[in-house]
C-alpha positions as CSV (number, residue, x, y, z in Angstrom):
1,X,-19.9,2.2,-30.4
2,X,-16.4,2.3,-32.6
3,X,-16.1,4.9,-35.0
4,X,-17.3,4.8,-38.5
5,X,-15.5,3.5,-41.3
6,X,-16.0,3.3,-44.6
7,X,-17.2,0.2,-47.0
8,X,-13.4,0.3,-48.5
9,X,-12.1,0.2,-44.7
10,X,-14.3,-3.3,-44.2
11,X,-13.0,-4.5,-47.5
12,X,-9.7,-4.7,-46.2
13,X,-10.8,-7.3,-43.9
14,X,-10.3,-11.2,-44.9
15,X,-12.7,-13.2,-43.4
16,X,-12.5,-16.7,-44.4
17,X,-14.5,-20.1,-43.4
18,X,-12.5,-23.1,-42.1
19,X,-12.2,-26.3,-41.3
20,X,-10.3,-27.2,-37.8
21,X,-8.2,-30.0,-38.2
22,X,-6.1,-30.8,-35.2
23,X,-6.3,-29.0,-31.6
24,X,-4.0,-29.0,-29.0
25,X,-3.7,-27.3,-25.3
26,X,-1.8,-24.5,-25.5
27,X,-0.4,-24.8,-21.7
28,X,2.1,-21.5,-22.2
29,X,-0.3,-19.4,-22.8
30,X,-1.2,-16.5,-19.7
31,X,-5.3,-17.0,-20.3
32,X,-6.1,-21.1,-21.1
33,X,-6.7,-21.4,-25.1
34,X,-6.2,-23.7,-27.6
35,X,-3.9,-24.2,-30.3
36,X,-5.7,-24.5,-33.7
37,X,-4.7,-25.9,-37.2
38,X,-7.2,-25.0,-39.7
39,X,-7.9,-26.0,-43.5
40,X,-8.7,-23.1,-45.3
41,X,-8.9,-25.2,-48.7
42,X,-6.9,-23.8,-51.6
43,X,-5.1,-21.0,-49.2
44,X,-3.8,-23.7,-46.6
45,X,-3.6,-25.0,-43.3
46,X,-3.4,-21.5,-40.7
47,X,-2.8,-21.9,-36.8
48,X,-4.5,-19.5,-34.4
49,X,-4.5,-19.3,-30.6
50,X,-7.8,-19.1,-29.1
51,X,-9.1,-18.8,-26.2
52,X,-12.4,-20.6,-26.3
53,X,-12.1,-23.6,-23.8
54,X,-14.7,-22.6,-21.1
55,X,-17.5,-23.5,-23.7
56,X,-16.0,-26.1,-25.9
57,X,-13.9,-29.1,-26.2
58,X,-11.3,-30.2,-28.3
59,X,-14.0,-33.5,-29.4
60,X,-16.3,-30.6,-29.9
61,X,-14.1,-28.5,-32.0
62,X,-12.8,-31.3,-34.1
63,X,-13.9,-30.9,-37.7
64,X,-15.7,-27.9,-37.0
65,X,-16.5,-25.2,-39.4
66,X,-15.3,-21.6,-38.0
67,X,-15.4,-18.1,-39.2
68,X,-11.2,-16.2,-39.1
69,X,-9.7,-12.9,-40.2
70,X,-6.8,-14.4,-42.3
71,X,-5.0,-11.1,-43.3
72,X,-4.1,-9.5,-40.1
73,X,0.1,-9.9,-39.3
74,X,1.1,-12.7,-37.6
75,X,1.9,-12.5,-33.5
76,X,4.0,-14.7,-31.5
77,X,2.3,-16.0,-28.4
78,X,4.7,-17.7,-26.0
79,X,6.1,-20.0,-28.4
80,X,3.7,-19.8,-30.9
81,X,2.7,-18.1,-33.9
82,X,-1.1,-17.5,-34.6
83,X,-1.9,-16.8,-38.0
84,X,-5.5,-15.9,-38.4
85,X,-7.7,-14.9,-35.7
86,X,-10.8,-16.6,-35.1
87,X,-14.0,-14.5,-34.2
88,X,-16.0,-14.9,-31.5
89,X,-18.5,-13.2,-29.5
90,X,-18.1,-12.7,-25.4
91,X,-21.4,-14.3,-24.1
92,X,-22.7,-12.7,-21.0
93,X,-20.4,-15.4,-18.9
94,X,-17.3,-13.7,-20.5
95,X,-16.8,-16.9,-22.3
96,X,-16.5,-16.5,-26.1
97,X,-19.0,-17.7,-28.5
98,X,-17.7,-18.9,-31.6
99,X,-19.2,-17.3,-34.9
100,X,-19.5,-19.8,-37.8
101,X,-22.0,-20.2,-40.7
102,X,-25.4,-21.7,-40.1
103,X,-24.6,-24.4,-42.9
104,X,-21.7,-26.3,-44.5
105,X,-19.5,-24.2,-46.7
106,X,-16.3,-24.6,-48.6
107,X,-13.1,-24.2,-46.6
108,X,-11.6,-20.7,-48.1
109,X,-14.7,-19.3,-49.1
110,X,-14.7,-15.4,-48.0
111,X,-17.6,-13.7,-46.0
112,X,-19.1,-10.7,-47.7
């Protein structure tokens, strides 16, 4: 277990729901991943690397709602910039899990 942290500490963290809207192989990265554009309504279209394509497609992922920490800084990978990071959970495969919400929301909205 991580340490403790307070409730201000987890308010820092902006978790978002998206939309993702296009998906491309990202063939320069070290691990295989995905390139992701995704709508997060009135703040805007964000990219993210991830490296989610042992369990899903790019079909699959099209138009799907996911769950992304947009305040962290952004970090160059190869050549590209990921702007949010999208959570996940490692299944006992070692393959990540995406976490989303169990219905449709509204791109932007924040998880609390």
């Amino acid at each position: 277990m991580k340490s403790a942290i307070t409730f201000e500490d987890f308010l820092k963290v902006d978790i978002r729901i998206g939309t993702i809207i296009e998906i491309n192989d990202f063939l320069k990265a070290k691990k295989p991943a995905y390139q992701l554009k995704i709508d997060f309504g009135d703040l805007g279209i964000k990219k993210s690397s991830a490296q989610i394509t042992d369990l899903y497609t790019k079909k699959e992922l099209l138009h799907k709602q996911v769950s992304a920490i947009i305040n962290f800084k952004p970090i160059q990978i190869a050549n590209f910039i990921s702007e949010v990071l999208v959570l996940g959970i490692y299944n006992s495969d070692g393959n990540v899990v995406l976490l989303q919400a169990s219905k449709a929301i509204k791109n932007g909205e924040q998880v609390s």
